[in-house]
C-alpha positions as CSV (number, residue, x, y, z in Angstrom):
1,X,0.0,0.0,0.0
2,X,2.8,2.5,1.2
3,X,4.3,1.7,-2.0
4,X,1.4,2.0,-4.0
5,X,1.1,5.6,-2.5
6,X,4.7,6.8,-3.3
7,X,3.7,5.8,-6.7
8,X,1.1,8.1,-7.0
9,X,2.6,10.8,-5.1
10,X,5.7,10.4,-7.6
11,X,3.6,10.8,-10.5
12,X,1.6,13.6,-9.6
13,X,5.0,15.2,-8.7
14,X,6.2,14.6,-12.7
15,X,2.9,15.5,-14.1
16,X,3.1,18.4,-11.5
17,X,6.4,19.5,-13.0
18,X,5.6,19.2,-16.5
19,X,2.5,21.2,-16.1
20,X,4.8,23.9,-14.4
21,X,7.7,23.8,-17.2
22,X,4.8,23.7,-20.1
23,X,3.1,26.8,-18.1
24,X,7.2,28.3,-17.5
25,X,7.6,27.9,-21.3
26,X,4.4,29.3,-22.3
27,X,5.2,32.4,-20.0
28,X,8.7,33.1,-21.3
29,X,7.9,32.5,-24.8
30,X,5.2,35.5,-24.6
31,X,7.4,37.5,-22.4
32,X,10.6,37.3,-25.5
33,X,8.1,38.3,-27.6
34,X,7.0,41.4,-25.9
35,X,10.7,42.2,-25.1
36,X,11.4,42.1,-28.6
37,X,8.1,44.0,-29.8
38,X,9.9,46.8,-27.3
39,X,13.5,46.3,-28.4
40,X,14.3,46.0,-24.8
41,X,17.9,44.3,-25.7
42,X,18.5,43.0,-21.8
43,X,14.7,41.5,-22.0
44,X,15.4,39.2,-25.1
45,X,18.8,38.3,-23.5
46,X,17.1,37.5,-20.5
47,X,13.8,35.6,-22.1
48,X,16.6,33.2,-24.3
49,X,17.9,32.4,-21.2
50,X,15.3,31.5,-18.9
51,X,13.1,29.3,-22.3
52,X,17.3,27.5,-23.0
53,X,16.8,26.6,-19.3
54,X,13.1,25.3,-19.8
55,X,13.7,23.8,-23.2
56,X,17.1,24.0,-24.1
57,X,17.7,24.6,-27.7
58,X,20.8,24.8,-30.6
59,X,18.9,27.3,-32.1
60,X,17.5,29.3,-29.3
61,X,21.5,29.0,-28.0
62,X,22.6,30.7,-31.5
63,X,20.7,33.2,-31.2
64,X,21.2,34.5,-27.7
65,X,25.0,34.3,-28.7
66,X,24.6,36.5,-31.6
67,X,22.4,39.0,-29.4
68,X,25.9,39.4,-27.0
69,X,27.6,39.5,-29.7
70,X,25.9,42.3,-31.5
71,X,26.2,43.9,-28.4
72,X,29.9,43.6,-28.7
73,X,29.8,41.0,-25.4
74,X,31.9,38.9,-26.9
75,X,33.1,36.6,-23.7
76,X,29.2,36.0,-23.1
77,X,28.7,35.1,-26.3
78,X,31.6,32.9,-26.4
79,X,30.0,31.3,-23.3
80,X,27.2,30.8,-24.7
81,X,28.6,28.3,-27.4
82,X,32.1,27.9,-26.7
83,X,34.7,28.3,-28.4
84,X,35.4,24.8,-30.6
85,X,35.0,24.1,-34.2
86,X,32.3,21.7,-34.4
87,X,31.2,20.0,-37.8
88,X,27.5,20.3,-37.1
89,X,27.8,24.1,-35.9
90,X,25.3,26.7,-37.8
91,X,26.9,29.1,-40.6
92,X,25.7,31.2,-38.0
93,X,27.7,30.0,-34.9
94,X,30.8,29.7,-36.6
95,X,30.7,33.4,-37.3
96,X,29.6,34.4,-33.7
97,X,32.3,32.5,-32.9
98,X,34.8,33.9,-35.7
99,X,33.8,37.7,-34.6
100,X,34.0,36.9,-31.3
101,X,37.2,35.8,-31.0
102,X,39.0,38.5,-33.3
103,X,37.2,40.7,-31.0
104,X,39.0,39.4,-27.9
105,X,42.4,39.2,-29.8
106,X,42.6,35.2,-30.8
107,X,43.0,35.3,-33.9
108,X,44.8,32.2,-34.1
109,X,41.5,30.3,-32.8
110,X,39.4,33.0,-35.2
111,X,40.8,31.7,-38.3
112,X,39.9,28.1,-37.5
113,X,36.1,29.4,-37.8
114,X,36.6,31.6,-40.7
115,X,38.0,28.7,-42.6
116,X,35.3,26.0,-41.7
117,X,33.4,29.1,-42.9
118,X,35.1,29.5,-46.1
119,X,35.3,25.9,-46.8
120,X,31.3,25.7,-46.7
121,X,30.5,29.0,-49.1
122,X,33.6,30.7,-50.3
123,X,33.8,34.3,-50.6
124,X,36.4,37.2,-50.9
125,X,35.3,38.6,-47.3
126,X,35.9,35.9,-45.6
127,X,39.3,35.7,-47.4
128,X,40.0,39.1,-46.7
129,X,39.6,38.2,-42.8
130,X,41.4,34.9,-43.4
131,X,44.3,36.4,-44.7
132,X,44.5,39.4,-42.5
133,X,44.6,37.3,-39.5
134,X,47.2,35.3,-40.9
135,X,49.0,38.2,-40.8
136,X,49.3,38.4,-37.7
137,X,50.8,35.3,-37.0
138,X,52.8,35.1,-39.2
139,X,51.5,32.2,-41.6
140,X,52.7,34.2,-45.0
141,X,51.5,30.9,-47.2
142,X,48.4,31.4,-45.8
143,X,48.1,35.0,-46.0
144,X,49.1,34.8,-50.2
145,X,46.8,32.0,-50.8
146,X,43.9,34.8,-49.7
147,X,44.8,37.6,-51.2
148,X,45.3,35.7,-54.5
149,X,42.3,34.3,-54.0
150,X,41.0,37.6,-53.4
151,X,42.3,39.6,-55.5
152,X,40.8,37.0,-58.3
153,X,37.7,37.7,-57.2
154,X,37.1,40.7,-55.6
155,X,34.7,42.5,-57.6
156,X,34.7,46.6,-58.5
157,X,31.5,47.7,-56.5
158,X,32.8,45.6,-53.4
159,X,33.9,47.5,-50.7
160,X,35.9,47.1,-47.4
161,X,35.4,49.3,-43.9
162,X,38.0,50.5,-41.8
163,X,37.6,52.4,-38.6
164,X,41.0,53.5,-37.6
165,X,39.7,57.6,-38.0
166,X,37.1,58.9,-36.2
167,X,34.9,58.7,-39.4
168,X,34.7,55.3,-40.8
169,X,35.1,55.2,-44.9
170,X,35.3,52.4,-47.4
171,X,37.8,51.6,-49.9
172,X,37.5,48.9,-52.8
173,X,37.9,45.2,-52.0
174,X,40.5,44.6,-54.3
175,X,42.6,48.3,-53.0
176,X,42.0,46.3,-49.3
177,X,43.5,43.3,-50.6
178,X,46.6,45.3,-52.3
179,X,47.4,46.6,-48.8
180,X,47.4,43.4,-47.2
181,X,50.1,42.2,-49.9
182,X,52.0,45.0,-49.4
183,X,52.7,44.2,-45.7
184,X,52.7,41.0,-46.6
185,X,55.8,41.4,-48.7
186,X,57.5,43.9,-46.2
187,X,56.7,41.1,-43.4
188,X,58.1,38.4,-45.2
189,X,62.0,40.2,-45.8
190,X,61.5,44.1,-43.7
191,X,65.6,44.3,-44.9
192,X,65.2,44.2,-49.2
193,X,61.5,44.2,-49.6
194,X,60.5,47.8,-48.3
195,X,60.6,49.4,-51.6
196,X,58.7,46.6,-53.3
197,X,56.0,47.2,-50.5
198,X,55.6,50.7,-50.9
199,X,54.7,50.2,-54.6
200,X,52.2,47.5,-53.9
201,X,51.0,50.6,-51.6
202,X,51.3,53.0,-54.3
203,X,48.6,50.3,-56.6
204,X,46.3,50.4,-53.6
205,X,46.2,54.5,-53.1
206,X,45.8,54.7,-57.1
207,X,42.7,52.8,-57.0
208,X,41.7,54.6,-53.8
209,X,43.4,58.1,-53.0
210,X,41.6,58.4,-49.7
211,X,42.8,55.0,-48.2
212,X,43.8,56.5,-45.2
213,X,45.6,53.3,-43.7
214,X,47.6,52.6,-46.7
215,X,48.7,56.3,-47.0
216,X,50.3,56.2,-43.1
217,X,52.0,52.5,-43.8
218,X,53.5,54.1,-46.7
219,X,54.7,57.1,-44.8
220,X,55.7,54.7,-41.8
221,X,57.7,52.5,-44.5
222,X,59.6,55.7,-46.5
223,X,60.6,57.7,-43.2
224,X,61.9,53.8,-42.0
225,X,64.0,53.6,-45.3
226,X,65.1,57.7,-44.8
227,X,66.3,56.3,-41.3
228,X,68.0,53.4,-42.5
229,X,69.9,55.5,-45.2
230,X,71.1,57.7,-42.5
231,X,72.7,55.2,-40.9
232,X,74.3,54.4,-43.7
């Protein structure tokens, strides 16, 4: 009998709890809704949270990481999905975690993601960021195999952002690629290839005269080589 009883009393406690994650669910699924209807940012966050408690979801998870990282809360969204490539990851979570981690300054672990990326649907900006983060470590086979990719394919009305003056502009793709070989090529030998650099530069401001970036590296590279014949 006694057993009988903790039977029932166990079942009524699941049916119990179901009823109260179904009515949970049901709550938090209206209240994301309103919070987005308002645009309250903190109020979606928190609804994705709460429902990937209730019902987690790969989907749900996704998006809550793009909505920290959009925010530019990278670690959170990082946290959110980690920070592996995984073969059944979205398009849209290898990005998350792509941007993320440029953002935080990994750009070894970045590239991983940008390349699963660019292995699925190729493109020139993915090869743009592929090749500038190669850069920065230092993998020059890498870095050429972009840019050549790139600058193959990089179209006239594509553009590139840069945000290094206080008023963002846009050069061509192809002008961006140019001044990632040109400090490509002064990376790979700074003692003989200097000159060769600066004319890769010179290509780049040609096609663009208000590439800002590629003006000061060119500046930066001739009053290196004035310094240099000095010491001479």
């Amino acid at each position: 009998m006694k057993k009988l009883l903790f039977i029932a009393l166990l079942s009524a406690s699941y049916s119990l709890s179901a009823q109260n994650n179904s009515e949970l669910k049901e709550h938090y699924e209206a209240y994301y809704k309103q919070m987005r209807t308002q645009g309250d940012v903190q109020g979606i966050i928190n609804g994705l949270t709460h429902l990937n408690i209730i019902a987690p979801s790969v989907a749900r998870k996704d998006t809550l990481a793009y909505i920290y990282m959009s925010e530019n809360k990278y670690m959170q969204a990082l946290n959110t999905i980690g920070v592996d490539v995984v073969p059944t990851d979205s398009d849209m979570a290898l990005e998350i975690k792509a941007i993320s981690l440029k953002s935080i300054n990994q750009p070894a672990l970045a590239a991983q993601h940008f390349e699963a990326l660019f292995k699925r649907a190729p493109n020139v900006n993915i090869a743009y960021e592929l090749a500038e983060l190669n850069l920065s470590t230092q993998k020059f086979d890498e870095v050429n195999k972009y840019i050549t990719y790139g600058l193959t394919n990089a179209t006239a009305e594509m553009q590139h952002a840069y945000y290094e003056t206080k008023t963002p502009y846009q050069v061509s793709l192809k002008a961006a690629f140019l001044y990632l070989k040109a400090m490509l090529k002064f990376n790979e030998n700074k003692a003989t290839n200097l000159d060769a650099a600066v004319t890769i530069l010179d290509e780049a401001i040609a096609l663009n005269p208000n590439f800002n970036l590629a003006l000061i590296s060119k500046n930066a590279l001739l009053t290196q080589k004035a310094q240099d014949v000095k010491k001479d």
